[in-house]
N, C-alpha and C positions, 0 to 999 in steps of 0.2 A: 563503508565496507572495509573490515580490517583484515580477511580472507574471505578466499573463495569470489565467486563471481553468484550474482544473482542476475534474472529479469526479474522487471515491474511493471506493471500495467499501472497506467492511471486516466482519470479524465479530471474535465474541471468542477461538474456535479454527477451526482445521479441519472438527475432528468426525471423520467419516468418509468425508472429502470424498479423492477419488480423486485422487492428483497424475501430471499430465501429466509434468511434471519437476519432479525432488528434486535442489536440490543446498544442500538446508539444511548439511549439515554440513560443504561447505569453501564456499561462499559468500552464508549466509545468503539465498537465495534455494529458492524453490521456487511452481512454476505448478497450479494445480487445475483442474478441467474443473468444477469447479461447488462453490461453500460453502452451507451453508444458514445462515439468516439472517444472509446478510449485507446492512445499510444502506448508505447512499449520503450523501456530505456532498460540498457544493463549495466550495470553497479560492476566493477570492478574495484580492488584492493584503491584505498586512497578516493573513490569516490563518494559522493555522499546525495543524496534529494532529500526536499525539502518539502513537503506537504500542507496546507493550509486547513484550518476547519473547515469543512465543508466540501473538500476536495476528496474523490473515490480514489484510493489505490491498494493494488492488490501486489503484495509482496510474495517472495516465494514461489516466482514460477522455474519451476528450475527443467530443461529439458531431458536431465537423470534426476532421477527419485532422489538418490544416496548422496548426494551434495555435500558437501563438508563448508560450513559456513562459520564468518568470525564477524558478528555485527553491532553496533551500539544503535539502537534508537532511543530517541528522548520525546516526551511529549510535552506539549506545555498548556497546562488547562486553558479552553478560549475565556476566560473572564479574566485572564492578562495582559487580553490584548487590549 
């Protein structure tokens, strides 16, 4: 996080969490209507997470709409792992 503060939800998979929308397999994206256990960390200036394939997390929970946000993320396709 280079500004601003975010929350982030995450868990270790899905599980059998119901996806609102799947569009894992042409852009690594995908929305679920609810995970279970998943935590919550907050990202402040100089922080950074680390996400793995396979891992759920949901960025952008901000508790004001109007956020003012400065962030890099990077992906790295799983066929380099």
């Amino acid at each position: 996080m280079a500004e601003g503060e975010e929350w982030q939800g995450f868990a270790a998979s899905a599980g059998d969490a119901e996806a609102v929308e799947d569009r894992l397999e042409v852009s690594d994206y995908a929305l679920y209507k609810q995970v279970e256990n998943e935590s919550r960390i907050l990202l402040r200036p100089g922080d950074f997470a680390v996400y793995w394939p396979g891992e759920v997390h949901r960025p952008n929970c901000h508790p004001d709409k109007g956020a003012h946000l400065v962030k890099l993320v990077v992906k790295i396709h799983r066929d380099l792992f």
